[in-house]
DOKOLVEX-330130 format. One record per atom (N, C-alpha, C): residue in three letters; x, y, z. Coordinates in steps of 0.05 Angstrom, whole numbers, plus 5000, padded with zeros to 4 digits. Layout:
! DOKOLVEX-330130
ALAXYZ/...
This chain:
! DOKOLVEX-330130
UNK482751474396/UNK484551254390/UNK483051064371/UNK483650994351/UNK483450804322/UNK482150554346/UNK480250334334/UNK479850024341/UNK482849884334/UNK484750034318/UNK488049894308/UNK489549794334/UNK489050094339/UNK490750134373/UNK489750174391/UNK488649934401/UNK487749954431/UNK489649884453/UNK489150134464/UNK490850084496/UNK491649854510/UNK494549904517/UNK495349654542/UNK494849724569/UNK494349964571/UNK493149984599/UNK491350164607/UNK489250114620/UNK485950264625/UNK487050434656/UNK487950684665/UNK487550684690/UNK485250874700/UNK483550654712/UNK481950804736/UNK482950984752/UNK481351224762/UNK481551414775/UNK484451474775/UNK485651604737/UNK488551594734/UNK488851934740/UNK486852184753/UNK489452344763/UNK489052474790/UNK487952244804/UNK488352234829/UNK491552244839/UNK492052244873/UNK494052304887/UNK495752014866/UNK495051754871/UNK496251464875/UNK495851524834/UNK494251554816/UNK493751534794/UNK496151694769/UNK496451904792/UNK498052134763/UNK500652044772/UNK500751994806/UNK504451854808/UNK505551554790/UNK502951434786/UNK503351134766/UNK503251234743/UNK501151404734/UNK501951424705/UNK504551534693/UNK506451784709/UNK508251864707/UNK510251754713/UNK510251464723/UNK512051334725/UNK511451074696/UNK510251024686/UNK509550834669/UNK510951034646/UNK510851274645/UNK511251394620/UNK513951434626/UNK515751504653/UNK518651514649/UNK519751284635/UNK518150974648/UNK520450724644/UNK519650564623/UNK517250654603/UNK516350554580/UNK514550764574/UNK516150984559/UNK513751074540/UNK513651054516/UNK513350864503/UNK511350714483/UNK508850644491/UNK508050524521/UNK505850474529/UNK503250594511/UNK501750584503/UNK498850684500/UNK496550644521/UNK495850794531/UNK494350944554/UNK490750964549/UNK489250914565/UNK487051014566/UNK485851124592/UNK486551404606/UNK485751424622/UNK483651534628/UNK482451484652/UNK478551504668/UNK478751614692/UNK476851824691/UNK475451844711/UNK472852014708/UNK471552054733/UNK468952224727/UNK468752494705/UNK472052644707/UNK472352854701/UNK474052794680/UNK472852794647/UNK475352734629/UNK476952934623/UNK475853224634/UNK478353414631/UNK481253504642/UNK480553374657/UNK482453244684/UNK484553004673/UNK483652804666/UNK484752674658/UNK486752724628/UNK485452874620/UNK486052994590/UNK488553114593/UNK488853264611/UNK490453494620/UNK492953344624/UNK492053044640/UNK494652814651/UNK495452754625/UNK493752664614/UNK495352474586/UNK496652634573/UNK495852934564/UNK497353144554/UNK499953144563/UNK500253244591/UNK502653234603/UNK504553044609/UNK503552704597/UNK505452534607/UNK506652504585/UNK506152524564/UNK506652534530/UNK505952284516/UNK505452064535/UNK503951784523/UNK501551864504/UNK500651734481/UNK500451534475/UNK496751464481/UNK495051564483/UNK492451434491/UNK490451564474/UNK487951604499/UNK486051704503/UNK484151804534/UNK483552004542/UNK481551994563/UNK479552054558/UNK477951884589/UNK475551854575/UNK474051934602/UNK471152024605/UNK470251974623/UNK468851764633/UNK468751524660/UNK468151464668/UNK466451434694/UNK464451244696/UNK464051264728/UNK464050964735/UNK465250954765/UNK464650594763/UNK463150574782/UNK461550714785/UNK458650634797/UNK456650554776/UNK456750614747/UNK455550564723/UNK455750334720/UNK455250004719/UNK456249774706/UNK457649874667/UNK455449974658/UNK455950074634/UNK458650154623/UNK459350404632/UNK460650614634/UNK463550394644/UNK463650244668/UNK465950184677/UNK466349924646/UNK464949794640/UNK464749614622/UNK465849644599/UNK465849894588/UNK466850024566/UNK470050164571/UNK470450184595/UNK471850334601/UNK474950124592/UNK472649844609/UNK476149614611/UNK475349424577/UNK473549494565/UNK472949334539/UNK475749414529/UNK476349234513/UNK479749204495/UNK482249304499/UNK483149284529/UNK484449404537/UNK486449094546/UNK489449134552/UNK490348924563/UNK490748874584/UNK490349034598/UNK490549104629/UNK488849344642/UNK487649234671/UNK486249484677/UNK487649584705/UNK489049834706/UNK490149994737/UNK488750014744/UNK486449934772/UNK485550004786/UNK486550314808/UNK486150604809/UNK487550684821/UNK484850894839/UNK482350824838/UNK479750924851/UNK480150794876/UNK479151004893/UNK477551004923/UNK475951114937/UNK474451004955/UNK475350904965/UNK475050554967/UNK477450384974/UNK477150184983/UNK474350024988/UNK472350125006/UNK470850095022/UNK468350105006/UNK468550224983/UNK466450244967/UNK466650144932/UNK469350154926/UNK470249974903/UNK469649694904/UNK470649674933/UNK470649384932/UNK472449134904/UNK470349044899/UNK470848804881/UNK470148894846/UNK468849084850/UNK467249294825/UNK469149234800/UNK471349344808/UNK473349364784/UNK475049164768/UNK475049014794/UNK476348694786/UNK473648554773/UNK472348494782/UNK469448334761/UNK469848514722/UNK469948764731/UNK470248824703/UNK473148774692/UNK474948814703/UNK476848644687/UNK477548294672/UNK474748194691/UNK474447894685/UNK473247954661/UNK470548014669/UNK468948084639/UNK471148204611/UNK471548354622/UNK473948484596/UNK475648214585/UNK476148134601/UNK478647904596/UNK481547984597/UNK481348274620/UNK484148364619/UNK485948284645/UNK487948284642/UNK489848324670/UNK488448554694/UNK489348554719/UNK488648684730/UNK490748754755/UNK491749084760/UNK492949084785/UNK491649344799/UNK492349264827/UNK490849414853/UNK492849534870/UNK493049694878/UNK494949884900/UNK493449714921/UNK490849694925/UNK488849584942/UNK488449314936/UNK485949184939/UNK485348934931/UNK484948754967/UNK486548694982/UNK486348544998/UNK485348355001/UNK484848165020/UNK484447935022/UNK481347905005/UNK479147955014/UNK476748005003/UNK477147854968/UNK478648094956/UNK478048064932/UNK480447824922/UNK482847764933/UNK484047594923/UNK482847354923/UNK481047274949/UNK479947044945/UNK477447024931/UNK475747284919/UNK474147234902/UNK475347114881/UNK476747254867/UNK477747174846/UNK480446864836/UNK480046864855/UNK481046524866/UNK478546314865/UNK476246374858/UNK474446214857/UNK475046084829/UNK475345714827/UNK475245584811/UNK473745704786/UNK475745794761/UNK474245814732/UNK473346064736/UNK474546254750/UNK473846534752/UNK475546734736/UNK477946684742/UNK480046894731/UNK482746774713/UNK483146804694/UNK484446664675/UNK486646834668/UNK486847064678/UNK488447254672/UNK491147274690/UNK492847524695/UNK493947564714/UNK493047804728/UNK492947744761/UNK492247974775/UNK494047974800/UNK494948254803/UNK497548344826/UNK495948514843/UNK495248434862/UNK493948564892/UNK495248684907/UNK494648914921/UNK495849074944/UNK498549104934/UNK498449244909/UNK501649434895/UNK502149654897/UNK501949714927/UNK502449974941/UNK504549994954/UNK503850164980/UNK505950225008/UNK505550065028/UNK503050125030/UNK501449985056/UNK499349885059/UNK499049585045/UNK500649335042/UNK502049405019/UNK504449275009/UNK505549264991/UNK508149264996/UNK509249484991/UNK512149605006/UNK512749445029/UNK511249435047/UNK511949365078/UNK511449035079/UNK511048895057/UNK511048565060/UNK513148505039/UNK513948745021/UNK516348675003/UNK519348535017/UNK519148885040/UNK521848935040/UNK523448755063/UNK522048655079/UNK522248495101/UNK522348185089/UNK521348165066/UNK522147835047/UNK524947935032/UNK525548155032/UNK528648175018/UNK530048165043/UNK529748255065/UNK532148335086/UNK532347875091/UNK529447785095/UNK530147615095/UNK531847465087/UNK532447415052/UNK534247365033/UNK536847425037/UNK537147625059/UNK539747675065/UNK541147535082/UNK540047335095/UNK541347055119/UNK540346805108/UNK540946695112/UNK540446285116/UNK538046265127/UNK537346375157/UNK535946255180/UNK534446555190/UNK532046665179/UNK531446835196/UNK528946805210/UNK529346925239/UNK527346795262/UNK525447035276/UNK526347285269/UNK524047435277/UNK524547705267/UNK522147895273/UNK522348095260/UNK520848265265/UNK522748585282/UNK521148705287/UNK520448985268/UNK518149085278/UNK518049255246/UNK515849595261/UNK517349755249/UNK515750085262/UNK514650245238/UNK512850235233/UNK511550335209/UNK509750625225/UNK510650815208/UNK509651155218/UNK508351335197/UNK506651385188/UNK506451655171/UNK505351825190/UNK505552045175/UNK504652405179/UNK504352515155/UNK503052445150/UNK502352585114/UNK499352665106/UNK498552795087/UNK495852955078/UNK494452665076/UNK492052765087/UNK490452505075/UNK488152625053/UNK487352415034/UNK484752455014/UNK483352325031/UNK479952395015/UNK477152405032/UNK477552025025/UNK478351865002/UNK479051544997/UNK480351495022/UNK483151565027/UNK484951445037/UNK483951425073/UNK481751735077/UNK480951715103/UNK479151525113/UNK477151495090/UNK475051375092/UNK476150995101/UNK478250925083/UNK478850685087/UNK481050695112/UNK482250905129/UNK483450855150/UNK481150815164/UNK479250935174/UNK477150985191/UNK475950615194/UNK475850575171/UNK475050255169/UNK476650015176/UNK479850155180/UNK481049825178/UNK481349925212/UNK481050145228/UNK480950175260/UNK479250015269/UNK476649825252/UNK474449745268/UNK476149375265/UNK478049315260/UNK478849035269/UNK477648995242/UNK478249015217/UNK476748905195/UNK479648825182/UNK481248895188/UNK484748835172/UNK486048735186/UNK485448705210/UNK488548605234/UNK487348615257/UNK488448625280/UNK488448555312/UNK490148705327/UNK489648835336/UNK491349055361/UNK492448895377/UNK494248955385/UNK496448765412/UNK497448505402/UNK496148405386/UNK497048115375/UNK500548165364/UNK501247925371/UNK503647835368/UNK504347565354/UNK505647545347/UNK507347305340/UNK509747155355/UNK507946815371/UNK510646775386/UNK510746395376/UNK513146375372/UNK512446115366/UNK511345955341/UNK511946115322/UNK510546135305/UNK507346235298/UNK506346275319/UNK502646255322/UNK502146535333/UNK499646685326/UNK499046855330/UNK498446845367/UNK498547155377/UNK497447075403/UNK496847345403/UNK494747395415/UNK492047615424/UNK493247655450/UNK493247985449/UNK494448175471/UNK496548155488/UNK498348065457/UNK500847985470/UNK502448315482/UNK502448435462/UNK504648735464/UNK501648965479/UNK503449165488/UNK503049395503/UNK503449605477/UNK501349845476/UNK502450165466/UNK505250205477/UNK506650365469/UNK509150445471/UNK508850735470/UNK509550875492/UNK509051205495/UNK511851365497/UNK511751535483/UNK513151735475/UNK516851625479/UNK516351485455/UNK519351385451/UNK521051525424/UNK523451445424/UNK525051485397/UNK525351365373/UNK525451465358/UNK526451225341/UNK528551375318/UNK530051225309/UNK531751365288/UNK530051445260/UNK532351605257/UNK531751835231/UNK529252025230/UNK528152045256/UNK526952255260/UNK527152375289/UNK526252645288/UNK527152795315/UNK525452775339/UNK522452745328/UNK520352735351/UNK520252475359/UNK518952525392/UNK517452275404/UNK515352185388/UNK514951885394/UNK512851835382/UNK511251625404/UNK508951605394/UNK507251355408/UNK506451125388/UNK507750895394/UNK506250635377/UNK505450465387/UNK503150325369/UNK501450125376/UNK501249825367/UNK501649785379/UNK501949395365/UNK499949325346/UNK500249255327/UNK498049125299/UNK498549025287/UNK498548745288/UNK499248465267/UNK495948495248/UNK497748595213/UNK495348675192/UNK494548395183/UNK493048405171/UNK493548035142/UNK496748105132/UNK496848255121/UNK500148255120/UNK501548245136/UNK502248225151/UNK504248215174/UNK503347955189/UNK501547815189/UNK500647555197/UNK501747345173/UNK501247335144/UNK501647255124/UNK504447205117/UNK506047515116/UNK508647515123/UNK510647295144/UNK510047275169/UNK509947225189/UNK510846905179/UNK507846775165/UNK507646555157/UNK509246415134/UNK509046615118/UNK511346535084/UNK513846505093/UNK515646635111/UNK517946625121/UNK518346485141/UNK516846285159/UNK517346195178/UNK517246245210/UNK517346475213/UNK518546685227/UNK516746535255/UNK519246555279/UNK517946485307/UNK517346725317/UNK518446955313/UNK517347205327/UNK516447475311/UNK513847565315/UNK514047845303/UNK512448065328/UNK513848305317/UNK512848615339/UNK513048725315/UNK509848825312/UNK509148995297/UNK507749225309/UNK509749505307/UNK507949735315/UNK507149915285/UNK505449985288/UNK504550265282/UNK504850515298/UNK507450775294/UNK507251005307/UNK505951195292/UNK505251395313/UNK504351595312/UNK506151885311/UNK505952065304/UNK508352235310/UNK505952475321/UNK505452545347/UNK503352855351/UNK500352675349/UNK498552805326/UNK496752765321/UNK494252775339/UNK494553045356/UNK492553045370/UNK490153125369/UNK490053235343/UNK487353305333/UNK486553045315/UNK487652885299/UNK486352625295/UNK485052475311/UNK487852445339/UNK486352335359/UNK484052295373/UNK482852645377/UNK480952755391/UNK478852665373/UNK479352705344/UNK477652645315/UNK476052375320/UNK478152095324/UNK477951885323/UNK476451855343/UNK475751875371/UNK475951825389/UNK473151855390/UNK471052075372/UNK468752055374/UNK468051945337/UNK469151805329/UNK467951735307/UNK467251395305/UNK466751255325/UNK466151025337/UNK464350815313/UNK462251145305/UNK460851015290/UNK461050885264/UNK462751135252/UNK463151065233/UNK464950865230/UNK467650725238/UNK468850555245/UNK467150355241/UNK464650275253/UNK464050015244/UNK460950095226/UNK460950255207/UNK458650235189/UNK456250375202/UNK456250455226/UNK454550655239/UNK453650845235/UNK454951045226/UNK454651325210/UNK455551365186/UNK454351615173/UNK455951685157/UNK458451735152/UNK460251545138/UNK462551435135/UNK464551715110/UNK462751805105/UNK463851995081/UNK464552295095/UNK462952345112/UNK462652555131/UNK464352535151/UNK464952335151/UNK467252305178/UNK469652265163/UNK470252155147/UNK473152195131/UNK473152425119/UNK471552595121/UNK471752895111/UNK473253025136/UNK471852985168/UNK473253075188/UNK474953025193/UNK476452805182/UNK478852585193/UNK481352795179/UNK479752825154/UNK482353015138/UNK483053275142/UNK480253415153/UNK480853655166/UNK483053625193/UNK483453435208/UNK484753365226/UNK486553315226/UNK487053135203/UNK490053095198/UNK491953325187/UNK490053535165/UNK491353715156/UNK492753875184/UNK491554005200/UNK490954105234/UNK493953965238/UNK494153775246/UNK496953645252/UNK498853605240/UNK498253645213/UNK500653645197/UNK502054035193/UNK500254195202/UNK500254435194/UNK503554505216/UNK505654605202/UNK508654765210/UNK510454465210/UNK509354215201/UNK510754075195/UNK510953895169/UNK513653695173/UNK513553625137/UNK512853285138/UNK511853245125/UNK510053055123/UNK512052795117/UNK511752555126/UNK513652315117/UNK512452105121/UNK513551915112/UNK512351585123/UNK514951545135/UNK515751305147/UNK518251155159/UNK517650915167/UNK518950705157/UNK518850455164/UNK521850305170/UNK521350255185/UNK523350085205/UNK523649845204/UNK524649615195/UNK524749415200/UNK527449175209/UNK527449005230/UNK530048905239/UNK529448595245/UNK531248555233/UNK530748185225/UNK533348025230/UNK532247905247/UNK534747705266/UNK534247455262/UNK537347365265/UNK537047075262/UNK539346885252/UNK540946735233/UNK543146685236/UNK544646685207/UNK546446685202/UNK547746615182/UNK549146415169/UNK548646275168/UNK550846015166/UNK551345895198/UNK549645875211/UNK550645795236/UNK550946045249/UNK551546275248/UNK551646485272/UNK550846715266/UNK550346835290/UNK548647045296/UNK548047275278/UNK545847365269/UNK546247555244/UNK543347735245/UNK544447995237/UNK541748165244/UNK541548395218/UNK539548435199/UNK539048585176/UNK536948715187/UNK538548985183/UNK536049225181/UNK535949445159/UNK533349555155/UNK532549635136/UNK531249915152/UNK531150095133/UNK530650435137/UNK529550465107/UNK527150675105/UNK524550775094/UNK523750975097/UNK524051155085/UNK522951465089/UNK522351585059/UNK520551815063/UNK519551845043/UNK517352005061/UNK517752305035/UNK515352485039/UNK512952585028/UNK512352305010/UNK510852304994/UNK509752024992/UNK507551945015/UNK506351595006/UNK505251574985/UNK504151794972/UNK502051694944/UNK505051634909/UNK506751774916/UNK508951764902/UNK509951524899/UNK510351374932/UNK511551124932/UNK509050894926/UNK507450944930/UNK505050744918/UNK504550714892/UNK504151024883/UNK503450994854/UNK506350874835/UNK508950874841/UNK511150724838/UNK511550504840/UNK510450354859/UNK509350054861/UNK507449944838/UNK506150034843/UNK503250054825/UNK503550034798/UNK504450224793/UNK506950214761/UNK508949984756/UNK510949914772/UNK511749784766/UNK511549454769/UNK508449464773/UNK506749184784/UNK505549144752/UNK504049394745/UNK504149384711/UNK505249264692/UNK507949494699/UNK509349404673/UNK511449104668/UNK511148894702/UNK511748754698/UNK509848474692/UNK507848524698/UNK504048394683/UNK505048504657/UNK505948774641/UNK505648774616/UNK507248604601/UNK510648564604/UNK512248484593/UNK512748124604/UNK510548004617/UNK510947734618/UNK511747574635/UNK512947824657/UNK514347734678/UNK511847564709/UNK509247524700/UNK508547474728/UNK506747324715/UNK507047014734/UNK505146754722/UNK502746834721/UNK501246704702/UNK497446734711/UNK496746714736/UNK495246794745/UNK493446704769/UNK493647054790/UNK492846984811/UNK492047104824/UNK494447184848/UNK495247464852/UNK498247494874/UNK498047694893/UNK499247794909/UNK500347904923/UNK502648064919/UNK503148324912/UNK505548424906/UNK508048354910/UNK507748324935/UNK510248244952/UNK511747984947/UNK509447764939/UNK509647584927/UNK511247494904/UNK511547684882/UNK511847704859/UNK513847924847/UNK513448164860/UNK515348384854/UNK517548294862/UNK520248354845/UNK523448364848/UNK523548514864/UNK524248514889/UNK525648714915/UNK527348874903/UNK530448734886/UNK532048924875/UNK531449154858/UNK529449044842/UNK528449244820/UNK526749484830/UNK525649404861/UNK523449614869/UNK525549794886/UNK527149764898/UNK530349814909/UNK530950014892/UNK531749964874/UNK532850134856/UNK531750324851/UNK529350244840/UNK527150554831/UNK526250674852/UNK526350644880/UNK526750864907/UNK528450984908/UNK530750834903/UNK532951054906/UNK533151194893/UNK532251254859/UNK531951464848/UNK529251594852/UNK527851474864/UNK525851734868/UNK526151894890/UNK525852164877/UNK525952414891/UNK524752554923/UNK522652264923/UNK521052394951/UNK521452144970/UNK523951944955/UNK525151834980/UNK527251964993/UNK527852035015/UNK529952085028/UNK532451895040/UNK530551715056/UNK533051515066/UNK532651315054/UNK533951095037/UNK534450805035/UNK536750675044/UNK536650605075/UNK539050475090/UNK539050145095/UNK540250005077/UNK539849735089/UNK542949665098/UNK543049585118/UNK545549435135/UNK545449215156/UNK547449065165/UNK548048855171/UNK548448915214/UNK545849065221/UNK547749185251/UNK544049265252/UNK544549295278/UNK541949315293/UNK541149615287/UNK538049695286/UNK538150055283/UNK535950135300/UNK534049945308/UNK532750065340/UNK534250025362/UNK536149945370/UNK536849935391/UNK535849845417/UNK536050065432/UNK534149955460/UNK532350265463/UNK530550195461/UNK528550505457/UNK527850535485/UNK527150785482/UNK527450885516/UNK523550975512/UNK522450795525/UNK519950725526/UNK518650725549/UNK515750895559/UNK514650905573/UNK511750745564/UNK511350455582/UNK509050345563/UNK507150415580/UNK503950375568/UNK502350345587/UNK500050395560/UNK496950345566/UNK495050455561/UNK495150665553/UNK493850755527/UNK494251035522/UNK490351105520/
């Protein structure tokens, strides 16, 4: 690529699972874009840009290099963050987009790095945090169902995958189990957090899928944050499980690694052998549930929302993209955000329902957990 035409957008680790689903979505809904995509392997990447028909260059990178990552985000207008894991990126990529002087967006990012870069005379740019699924998706869609009443007062919410995991994506579950993202049992009553408020929930139902499941109460920073932007006097936040008994057994001796104890790379290597194991004669989905009560004009009113999809890196890297291309075209003030914050609900609405590895998008005006037929206790 000429010094004429330099790229509007740099993406890191672009043909990864979360990387080749954003770039192929940047190239359906603007391809004019010009591209520079990175990773360790530029033939890899080469192969992506080929096939998306944009507009660039790839290159190889490493962002363990200061160098290498330095050059990577030099003259670029934006840098995609789409490397993991979490746990080891860290803040890496955002510092070089300061230096660069470019925009910056994260499928990831979380609290950590939003408030680095919130430091007085730090960041002058625009940067869109956690423009994923999970966070992202699941602090969006529950600020739209909101929008749908006058007065809403609580909100309960069932968030499930069963899907392949990468050696990134394991490595950073393994980490947020040690209490480093949220609080188990915590609830929301009263507006105010409260510690060991909810019980596991064993082998219950839930709509739009066939199996039992088991879920576990977990108010995240999102779902606490959430909680707070909206007002909200009550939240029940589970996380289900669908099976997963070879994760389980997995988890159950990986203690160490969970809090920085062991080798952390080696055990998200097992995590994925495990998950594969459980996922094996079945089809892989996310599902999110969410039901939001409260009033309408003075009376009684209840919005619920349905989420499915058999493909999470599809629906992230779709976020992700379209967190981009609205940093590219002007749409998101300077400073420092939160997806959920900033992304148009309608517009993210829309582009699920045409994507192919969503299955259900149900929002209506009527209750859709019902009364679940629940055995609680200790699991």
């Amino acid at each position: 690529m000429s010094p004429a035409v330099m790229p509007e957008v740099a993406v890191l680790g672009a043909y990864g699972a979360v990387g080749e689903a954003a770039v192929r979505t940047i190239a359906d809904l603007r391809p004019g874009t010009t591209v520079r995509l990175g990773g360790r392997d530029r033939p890899r990447a080469q192969a992506l840009l080929d096939a998306s028909g944009l507009t660039g260059e790839a290159v190889a990178v490493d962002l363990n290099d200061g160098r290498s990552l330095a050059r990577f985000c030099r003259g670029t207008r934006l840098v995609f963050n789409c490397a993991g894991p979490s746990y080891l990126v860290q803040d890496r990529v955002a510092w070089a987009a300061v230096a660069a002087g470019a925009h910056y967006v994260d499928p990831g990012g979380d609290e950590p790095v939003f408030d680095a870069l919130q430091r007085p005379e730090t960041f002058t740019r625009t940067a869109v945090l956690n423009a994923g699924m999970q966070p992202g998706i699941t602090g969006l869609l529950p600020k739209h169902l909101a929008t749908l009443m006058s007065d809403p007062s609580a909100l309960t919410a069932y968030v499930g995958t069963m899907d392949r995991l990468t050696p990134a994506g394991a490595a950073d579950y393994l980490l947020s189990m040690n209490g480093s993202y949220g609080e188990a049992q915590a609830a929301i009553r009263c507006g105010i957090r409260v510690q060991r408020e909810l019980e596991p929930q064993t082998d219950i139902t839930l709509p739009y899928i066939s199996a039992r499941v088991d879920a576990y109460p977990y108010l995240s920073f999102e779902s606490g944050q959430l909680a707070a932007a909206l007002g909200l006097e009550q939240m029940d936040w589970y996380n289900f499980y669908v099976g997963g008994a070879h994760m389980m057994s997995c988890l159950s001796h990986l203690q160490g690694a969970m809090h920085g104890e062991s080798d952390l790379a080696e055990a998200a290597e097992e995590l994925v052998r495990a998950a594969s194991l459980d996922l094996f004669g079945m089809s892989p989905f996310q599902l999110m549930l969410f039901q939001m009560t409260g009033t309408h004009y003075g009376a009684p009113a209840t919005r619920s929302l349905a989420l499915k999809t058999h493909d999470t890196y599809a629906v992230t890297g779709l976020t992700g993209a379209l967190a981009v291309l609205e940093v590219l075209e002007g749409r998101v003030e300077r400073g420092v955000h939160f997806a959920s914050d900033v992304l148009d609900a309608e517009a993210i609405l829309a582009e699920l329902r045409l994507l192919p590895a969503v299955s259900v998008l149900d929002i209506s005006h009527k209750p859709i957990l019902g009364t679940l037929a629940i055995q609680e206790g200790e699991l």
